[in-house]
N, C-alpha and C positions, 0 to 999 in steps of 0.2 A: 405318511399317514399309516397308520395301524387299525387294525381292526381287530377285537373282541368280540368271542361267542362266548355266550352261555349255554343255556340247557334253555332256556328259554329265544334264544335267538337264532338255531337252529335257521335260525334265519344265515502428471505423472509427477515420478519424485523431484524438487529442487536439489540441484546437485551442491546447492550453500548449505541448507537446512542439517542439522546436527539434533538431535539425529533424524534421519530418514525421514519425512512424514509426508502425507498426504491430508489435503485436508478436507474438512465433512463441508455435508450440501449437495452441491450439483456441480456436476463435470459436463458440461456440454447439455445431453438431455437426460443425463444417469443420476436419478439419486444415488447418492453415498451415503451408507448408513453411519453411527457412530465405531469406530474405531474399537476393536475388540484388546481390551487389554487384561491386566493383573485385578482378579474380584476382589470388593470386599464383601464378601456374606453375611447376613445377620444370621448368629450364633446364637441360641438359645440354650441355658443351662450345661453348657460346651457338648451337647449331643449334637454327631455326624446326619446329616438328611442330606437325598437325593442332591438335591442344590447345592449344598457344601461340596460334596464329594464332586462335582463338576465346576467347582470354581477352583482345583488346585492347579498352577500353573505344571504343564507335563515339559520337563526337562526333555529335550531330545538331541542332537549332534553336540558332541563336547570336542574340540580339537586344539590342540595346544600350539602355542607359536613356534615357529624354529626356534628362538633362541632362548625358549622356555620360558618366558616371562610372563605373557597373558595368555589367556583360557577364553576362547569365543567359544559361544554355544548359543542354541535355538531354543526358544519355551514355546510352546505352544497354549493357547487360551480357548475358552470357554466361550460362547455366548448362548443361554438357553432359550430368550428369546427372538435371536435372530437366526435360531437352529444352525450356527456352524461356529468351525473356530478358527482359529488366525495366528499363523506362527512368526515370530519375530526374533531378530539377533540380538545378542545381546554380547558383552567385553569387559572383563576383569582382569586382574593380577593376578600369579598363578597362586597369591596366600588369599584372596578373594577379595583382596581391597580395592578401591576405585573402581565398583561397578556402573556400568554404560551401557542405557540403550541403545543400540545402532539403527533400530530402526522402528517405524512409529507408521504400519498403512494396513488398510485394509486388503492388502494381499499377500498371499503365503512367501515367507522366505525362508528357505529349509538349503540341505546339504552343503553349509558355510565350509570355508577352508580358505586356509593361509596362500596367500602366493605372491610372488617379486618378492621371495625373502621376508617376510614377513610386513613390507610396507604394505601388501593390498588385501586385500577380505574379498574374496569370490563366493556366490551362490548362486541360488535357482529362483528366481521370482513372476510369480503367472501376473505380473504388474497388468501386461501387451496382450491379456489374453489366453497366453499358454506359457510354458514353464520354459523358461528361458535363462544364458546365463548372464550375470550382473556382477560389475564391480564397486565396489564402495571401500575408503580409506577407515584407517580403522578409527580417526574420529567422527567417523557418521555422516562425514561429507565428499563430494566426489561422487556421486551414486550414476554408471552408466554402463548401459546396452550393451551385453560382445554380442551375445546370438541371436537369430533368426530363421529358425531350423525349424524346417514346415510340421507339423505334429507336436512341437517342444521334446524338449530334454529330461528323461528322470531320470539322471544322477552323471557326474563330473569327475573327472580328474585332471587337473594341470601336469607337464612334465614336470620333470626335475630343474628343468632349464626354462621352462614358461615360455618356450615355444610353439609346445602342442598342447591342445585339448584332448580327450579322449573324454568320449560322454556315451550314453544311451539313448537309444529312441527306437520306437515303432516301428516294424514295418511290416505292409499287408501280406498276407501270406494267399491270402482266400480270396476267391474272384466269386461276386454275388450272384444271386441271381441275375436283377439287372442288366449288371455287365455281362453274363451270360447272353443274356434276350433283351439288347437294349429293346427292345418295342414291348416290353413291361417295366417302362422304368419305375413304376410304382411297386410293384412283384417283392415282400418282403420274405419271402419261405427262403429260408437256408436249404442249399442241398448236400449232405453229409455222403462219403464216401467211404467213414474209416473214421475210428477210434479217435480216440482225445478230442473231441471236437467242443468240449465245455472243460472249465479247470478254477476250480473255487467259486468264484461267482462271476466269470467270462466266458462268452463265447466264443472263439479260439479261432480270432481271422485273422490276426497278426501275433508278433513276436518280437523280444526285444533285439534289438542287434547292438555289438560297443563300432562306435565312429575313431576314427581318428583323423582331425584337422588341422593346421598352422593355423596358427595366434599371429593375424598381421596388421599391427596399427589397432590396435582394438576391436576388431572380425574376424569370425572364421574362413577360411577357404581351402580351396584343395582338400574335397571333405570326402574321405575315404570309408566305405563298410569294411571292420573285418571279415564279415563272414556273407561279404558279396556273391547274393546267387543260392546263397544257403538256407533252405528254410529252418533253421535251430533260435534253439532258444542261447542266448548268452548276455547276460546273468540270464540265470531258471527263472521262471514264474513258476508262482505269485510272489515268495518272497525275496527271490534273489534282487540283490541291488549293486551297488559298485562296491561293495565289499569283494565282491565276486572277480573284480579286474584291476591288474594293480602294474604301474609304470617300473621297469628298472634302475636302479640308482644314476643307470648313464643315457637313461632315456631311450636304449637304444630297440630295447622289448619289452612289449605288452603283454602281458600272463594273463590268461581271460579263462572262466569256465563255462563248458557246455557240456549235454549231455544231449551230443546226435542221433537223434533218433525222433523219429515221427511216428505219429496215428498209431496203430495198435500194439508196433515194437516200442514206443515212450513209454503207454501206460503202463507194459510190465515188468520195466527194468528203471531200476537208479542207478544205471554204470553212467557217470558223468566224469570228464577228465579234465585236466589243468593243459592249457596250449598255451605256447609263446607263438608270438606273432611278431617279424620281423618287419619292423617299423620300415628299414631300407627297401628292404626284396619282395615285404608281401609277402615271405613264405611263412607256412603256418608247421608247427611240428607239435605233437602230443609229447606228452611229458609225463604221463600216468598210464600210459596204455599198459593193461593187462591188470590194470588196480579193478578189480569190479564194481566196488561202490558207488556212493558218493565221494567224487572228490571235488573240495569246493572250498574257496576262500585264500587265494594263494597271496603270499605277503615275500619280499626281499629280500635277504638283510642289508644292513646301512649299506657294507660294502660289497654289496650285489654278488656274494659270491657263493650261497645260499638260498634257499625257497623253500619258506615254510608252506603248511596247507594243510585241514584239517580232511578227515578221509574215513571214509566206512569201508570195512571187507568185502563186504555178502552182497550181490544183486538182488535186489526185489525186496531188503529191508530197510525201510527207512529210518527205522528205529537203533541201529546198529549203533556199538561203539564208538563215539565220536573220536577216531586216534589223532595226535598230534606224529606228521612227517617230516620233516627237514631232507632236502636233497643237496648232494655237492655237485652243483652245477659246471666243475672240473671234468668230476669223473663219472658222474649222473649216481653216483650210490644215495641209497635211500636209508633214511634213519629212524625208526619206529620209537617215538621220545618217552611218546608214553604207553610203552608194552608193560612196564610192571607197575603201572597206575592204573586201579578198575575202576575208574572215570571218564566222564565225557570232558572234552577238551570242547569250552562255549565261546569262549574269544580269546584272541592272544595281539600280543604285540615284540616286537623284537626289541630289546635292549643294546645300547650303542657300539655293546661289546663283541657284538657277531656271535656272541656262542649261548647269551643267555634267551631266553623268552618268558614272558609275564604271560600268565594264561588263567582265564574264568573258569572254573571250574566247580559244580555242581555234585555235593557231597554228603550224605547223610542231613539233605533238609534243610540246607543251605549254600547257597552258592557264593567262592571264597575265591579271592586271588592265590596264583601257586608262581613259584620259579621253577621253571624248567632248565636242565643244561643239558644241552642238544648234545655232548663229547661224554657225560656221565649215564644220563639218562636218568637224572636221580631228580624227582619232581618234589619241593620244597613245600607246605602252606606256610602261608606268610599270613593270612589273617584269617581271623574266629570271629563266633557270635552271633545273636539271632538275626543276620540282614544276608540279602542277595547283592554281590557285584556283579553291576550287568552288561561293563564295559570297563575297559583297560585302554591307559594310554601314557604314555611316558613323557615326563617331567623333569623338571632341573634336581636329579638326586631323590626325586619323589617318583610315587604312580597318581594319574588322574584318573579317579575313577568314582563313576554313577552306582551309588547302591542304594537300595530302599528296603523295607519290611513291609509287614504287614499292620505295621503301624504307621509308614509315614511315605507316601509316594517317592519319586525315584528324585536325588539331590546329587551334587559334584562332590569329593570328599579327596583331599591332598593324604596320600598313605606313604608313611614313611618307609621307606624298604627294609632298612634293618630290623625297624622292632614291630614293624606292620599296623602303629597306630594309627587311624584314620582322622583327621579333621574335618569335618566340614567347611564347605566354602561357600556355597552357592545361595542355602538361605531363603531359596525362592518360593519359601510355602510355609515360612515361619510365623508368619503376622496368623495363617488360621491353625498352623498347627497348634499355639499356642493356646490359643482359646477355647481347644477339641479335650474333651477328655476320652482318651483310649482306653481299652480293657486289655486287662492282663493278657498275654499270651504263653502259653504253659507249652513246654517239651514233657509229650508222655512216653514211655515205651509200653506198647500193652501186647502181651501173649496170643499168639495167632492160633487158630485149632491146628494146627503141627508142631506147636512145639517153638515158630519160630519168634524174634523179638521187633515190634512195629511199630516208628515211629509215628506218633500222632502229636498235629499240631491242638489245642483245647483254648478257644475263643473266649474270654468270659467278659457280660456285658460291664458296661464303666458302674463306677462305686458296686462292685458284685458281694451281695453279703449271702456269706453260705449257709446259714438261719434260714434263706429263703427258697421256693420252688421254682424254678426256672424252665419254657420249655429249651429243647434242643433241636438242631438241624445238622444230621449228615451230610457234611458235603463231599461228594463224590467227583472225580475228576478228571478233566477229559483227557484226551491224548490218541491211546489213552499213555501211550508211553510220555507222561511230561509230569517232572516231581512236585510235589507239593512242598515247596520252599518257602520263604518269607517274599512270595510274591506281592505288589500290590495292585488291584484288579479296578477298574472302573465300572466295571460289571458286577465281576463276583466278587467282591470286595466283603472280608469277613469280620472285619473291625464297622462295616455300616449295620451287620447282619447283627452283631452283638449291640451295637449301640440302639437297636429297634426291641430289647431285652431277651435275646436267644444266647444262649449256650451253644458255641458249634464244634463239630467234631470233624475234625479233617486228617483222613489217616493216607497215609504214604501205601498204600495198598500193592498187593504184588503187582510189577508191571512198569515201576516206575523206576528211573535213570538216579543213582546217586547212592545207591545201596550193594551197588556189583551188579556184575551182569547174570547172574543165574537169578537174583530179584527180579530184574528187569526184564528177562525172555521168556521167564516162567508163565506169563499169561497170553502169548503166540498160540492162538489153537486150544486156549482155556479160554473163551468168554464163557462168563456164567458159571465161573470155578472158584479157582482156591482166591481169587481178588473180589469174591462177591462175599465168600466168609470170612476176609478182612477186612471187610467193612461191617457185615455184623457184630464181630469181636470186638470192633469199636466201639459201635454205638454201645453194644453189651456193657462193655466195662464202664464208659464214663457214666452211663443211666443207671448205675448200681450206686453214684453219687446220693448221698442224703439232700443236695441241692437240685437235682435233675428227678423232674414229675415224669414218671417212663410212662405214663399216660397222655402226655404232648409232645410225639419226637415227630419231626417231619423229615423230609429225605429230596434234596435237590442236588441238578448236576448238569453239566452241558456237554454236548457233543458223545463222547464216549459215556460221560458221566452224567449224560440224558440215557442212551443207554444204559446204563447202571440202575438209573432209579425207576425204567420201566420195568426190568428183570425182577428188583426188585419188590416193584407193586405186587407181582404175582407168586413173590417168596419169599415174606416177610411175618410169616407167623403172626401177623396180627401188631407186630410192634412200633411201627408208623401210624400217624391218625392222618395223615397230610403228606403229597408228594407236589413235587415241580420240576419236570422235566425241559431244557433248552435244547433246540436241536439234535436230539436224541435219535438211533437207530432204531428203530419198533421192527419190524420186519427184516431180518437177515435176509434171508432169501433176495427181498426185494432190491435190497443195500449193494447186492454184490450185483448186480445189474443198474443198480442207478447210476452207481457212484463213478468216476471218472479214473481216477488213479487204481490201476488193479493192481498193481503189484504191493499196492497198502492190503487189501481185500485178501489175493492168493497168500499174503504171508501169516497176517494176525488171523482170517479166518480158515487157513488151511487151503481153499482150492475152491472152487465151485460147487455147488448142491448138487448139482445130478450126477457129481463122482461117487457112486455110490460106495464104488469101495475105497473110499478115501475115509478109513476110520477118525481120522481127526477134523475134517469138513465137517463127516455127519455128524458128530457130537456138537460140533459149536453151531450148529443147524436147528437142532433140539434143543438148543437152552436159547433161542430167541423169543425177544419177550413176549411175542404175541402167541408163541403155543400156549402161556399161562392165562391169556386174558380171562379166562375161567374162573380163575383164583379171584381175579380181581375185586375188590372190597373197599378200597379204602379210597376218597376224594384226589381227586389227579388237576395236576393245572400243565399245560403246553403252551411253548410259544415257539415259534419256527420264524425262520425268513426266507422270503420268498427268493430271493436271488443264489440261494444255498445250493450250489450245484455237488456239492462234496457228501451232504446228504441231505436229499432234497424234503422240500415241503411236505412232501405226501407224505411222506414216513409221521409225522405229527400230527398232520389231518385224518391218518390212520387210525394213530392210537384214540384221537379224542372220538372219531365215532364209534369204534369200540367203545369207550368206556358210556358213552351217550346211552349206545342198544344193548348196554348192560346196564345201564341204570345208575350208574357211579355217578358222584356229584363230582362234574369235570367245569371246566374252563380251557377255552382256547385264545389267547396272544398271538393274532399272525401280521407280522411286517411285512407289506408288498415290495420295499425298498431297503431291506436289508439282507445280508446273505449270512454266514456262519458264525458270523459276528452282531453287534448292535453297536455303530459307528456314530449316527447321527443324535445329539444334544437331545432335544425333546424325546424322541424313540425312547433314550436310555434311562430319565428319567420318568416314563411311563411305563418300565421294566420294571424301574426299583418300587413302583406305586405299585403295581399290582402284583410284585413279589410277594410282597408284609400285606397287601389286603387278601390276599391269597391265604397266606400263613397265621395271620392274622384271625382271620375268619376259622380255622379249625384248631389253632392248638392253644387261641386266649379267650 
């Protein structure tokens, strides 16, 4: 449920069945609802709506066979009436031909992967309740039970020999109150002793740990923690996953990442490191010690005699350089691959040749596959053009890889390595893409007030005739370190933003990954600087358009670039009629006390407010939005969620009574059950309604 202020409201499977299915009615005494699958949407005049844009099926795990032939991969689906979605596997050829359902039920099947040599298809299915794992043949039949692992499983890996498991799961870290005092077993107060004790939108009572057990007869047993007795996190939360832990070619070590450290020493450092875990002995050895960063995502080579792993310098930035490392596990020498590449290294994969690597890499506003040679150090691009790749996986002589735009959600695409042409394969959102008409999307460069040159992406809506007056919307963007690339968003989606008749303006502003790294640091200890007058310089030039009414510009943004467009409201010389700020920081001060992760805070905002002589604290102190609210003038709309412990609710409920006992024409959107995001079907589709009635209402 969501709630809206005004100003007035101050107020189980058969194992024959091909594929998978379950079927509808009643199991026992449970209804079963209808089976979420692939939509077809009424399309009107091929203009995108809310409802469209949550019928495209969401591409998610793509993994190729051993012997390179078929591509299994996960889509996930829509239901806007039964408020959730439902993720299902699916089986091709690696040129996309003889595609196959695998599976057809009402419960999630996610983190697919090959094993027995490519005879069996392994996942994760909360069929029993909780997320367990399951095997199925890869003609959709055979479907059964390995695990039973109290809590479930969120994420897998088989060995190399399919004799062990290695998976993730839960474990309590926190003793309740309750348990404290059993004789209040009802007693729901948490008692906090120390830092971190919340982290995105959790409470912080458990942590993930990697297991490792024997594969016997079809069950787990002899089920081992690595990090028994430890309270760390391995993979990191919230986003780390089994990307994070990876088997040796001979089975014989576990490479896992952690970053040991608790309560008030976690929040203010990201020195996380790469550990092997010796599957015989139980001994565990660091592998990065003395790296300070981030080190995370450790991968093999075929012939295990290599470890790659993606790695930041500096403690306490999480924004750092993403560098690509390779270690010779001979002699432990470490290879910095890409020291004369000024890019982030986003995903990679090893090539079967032990010396090359395939790597995502994110570059001047688009994110591109590269070849790296780990003995050269000399990083190739291998493909152009306006789309993001936003995974890499290796093929019979090809790359498999997921790209999408901002034109068309994220699809499988077969890339020839020599000439780096892409095909498409997968297809999975062709039946509405076709029927959609898209708006141009324009590469501008425009002049920043120093002199410097700014990529901006320019939105224009479908059939756009420049004869005519169009309003526009600044889109500002969060991170804030995260580039404005040919993403595509379910949220901020700026092809729905243009097909609702807006012009948008989205500039790559200082701060952001893909431009070098002096682009990208320059706004550490600048909020409310030279990244707020490259978004003016934006809006400036394209509203000098004979087609852009500079009388209906509006200004939206989330997280950071909620942020942005409060700053904004209060230093906009009047050029905005309309703002809409998501999850926004309103209150610095307050932010660097709510929020959980301090060493995000000590770094981008310099240090604490009562360090008085901390010349670069107190400046990004004083450019917090709410010293302007004075200024404030122009109609505001807020929407927050309430499980957002990264920056919390109040920060939103702030701004909008401000603007309330200033008299601004505001609007408040708050979600009891959403956090930094807007996850659930209905919710997000009551986002995009009261986007455009918002914008709607002031600039048509």
């Amino acid at each position: 449920m969501a709630i809206i202020i005004t100003g007035s409201m101050l107020a189980c499977n058969e194992a024959s069945q091909t594929p998978a299915s379950k079927e509808t009615g009643k199991k026992g005494n449970k209804e079963l609802t209808e089976t979420i699958g692939k939509a077809k949407p009424t399309i009107k005049d091929g203009i995108m709506t809310p409802e469209i844009l949550y019928s495209f099926g969401r591409v998610g795990s793509v993994e190729v066979s051993p012997d390179k032939s078929h591509i299994l991969y996960q889509v996930t689906y829509v239901s806007i009436p039964q408020n959730k979605t439902n993720s299902e596997l699916f089986i091709m050829k690696s040129d996309g031909s003889e595609k196959k359902q695998l599976t057809i039920t009402n419960t999630q099947e996610n983190n697919p992967q090959w094993i027995a040599d490519g005879k069996k298809i392994a996942f994760l299915s909360n069929e029993t309740g909780s997320s367990q794992i399951w095997t199925i043949n890869p003609d959709g039949g055979g479907m059964k039970q390995i695990s039973n692992v109290e809590g479930g499983i969120d994420g897998f890996k088989y060995s190399p020999d399919g004799k062990k498991v290695l998976f993730i799961k839960s474990v309590k870290t926190v003793e309740t109150a309750a348990e404290k005092y059993p004789d209040l077993p009802d007693a729901s107060g948490r008692i906090v002793d120390d830092l971190m004790y919340k982290h995105w939108d959790k409470w912080v009572e458990s942590v993930p740990h990697p297991f490792v057990a024997d594969l016997s007869g079809n069950k787990l047993s002899n089920i081992k923690d690595l990090l028994e007795g430890e309270p760390y996190e391995a993979p990191m939360a919230p986003f780390g996953g089994i990307e994070q832990l990876a088997w040796s070619p001979d089975g014989k070590t576990i490479a896992y990442t952690s970053r040991k450290k608790t309560g008030k020493e976690y929040t203010l450092s990201t020195n996380s490191d790469i550990y092997f875990y010796d599957v015989e002995s139980g001994q565990t050895q660091n592998m990065t010690e003395g790296m300070m960063g981030y080190d995370v995502n450790p991968q093999f080579s075929p012939d295990g005699k290599y470890l790659a792993w993606q790695s930041m310098e500096r403690d306490g930035y999480e924004a750092d350089k993403n560098r690509l490392f390779v270690m010779d596990l001979a002699t432990g020498e470490k290879t910095y691959v890409t020291e004369a590449f000024d890019y982030n290294t986003d995903d990679f994969v090893w090539n079967s040749d032990n010396r090359t690597i395939y790597m995502v890499s994110s570059v001047k506003g688009t994110t591109q596959l590269h070849t790296a040679d780990i003995v050269t150090k000399e990083i190739t691009p291998l493909t152009q053009g306006k789309y993001d790749y936003t995974s890499v996986a290796l093929g019979n002589g090809k790359l498999i890889a997921k790209r999408q735009s901002m034109s068309q959600p994220a699809e499988i695409y077969s890339v020839d390595i020599a000439s780096g042409q892409a095909t498409e394969i997968s297809f999975e959102n062709k039946e509405i893409l076709d029927r959609l008409r898209m708006g141009e999307v324009e590469e501008r460069w425009i002049t920043t007030t120093d002199g410097k040159e700014m990529l901006t992406w320019v939105v224009y809506p479908p059939d756009f005739d420049p004869k005519k007056s169009y309003p526009a919307l600044l889109y500002c963007q969060g991170g804030p370190q995260s580039m404005v690339s040919q993403f595509w968003s379910y949220r901020w989606n700026l092809q729905m933003m243009a097909a609702n008749g807006y012009i948008v303006v989205a500039p790559n502003r200082r701060g952001l990954p893909g431009f070098g790294q002096e682009w990208l640091e320059q706004i550490s200890g600048d909020y409310g600087g030279q990244n707020m007058k490259d978004y003016l310089a934006a809006i400036d030039a394209v509203s000098k358009e004979p087609f852009v009414d500079e009388n209906r510009l509006g200004c939206t943004g989330a997280s950071y670039g909620g942020f942005s467009t409060y700053w904004l409201a209060g230093n906009h010389d009047g050029r905005f009629k309309a703002f809409l700020s998501h999850a926004g920081i309103f209150n610095l001060e307050a932010q660097y006390l709510e929020t959980e992760e301090m060493f995000f805070a000590n770094w981008d905002m310099g240090g604490p407010f009562w360090d008085k002589s901390n010349a670069i604290a107190q400046r990004t102190y004083a450019n917090s939005p709410h010293k302007f609210i004075d200024r404030w003038d122009t109609p505001i709309m807020i929407t927050h969620g309430e499980y957002d412990y990264r920056i919390l609710a109040s920060q939103g409920m702030m701004a909008f009574n401000a603007a309330q006992l200033r008299g601004i024409p505001s609007r408040m959107l708050i979600f009891p059950d959403e956090n930094h995001w807007i996850s659930k079907p209905q919710n997000g589709v009551l986002f995009q309604r009261e986007f455009f009635r918002w914008f709607d209402e002031w600039l048509k």
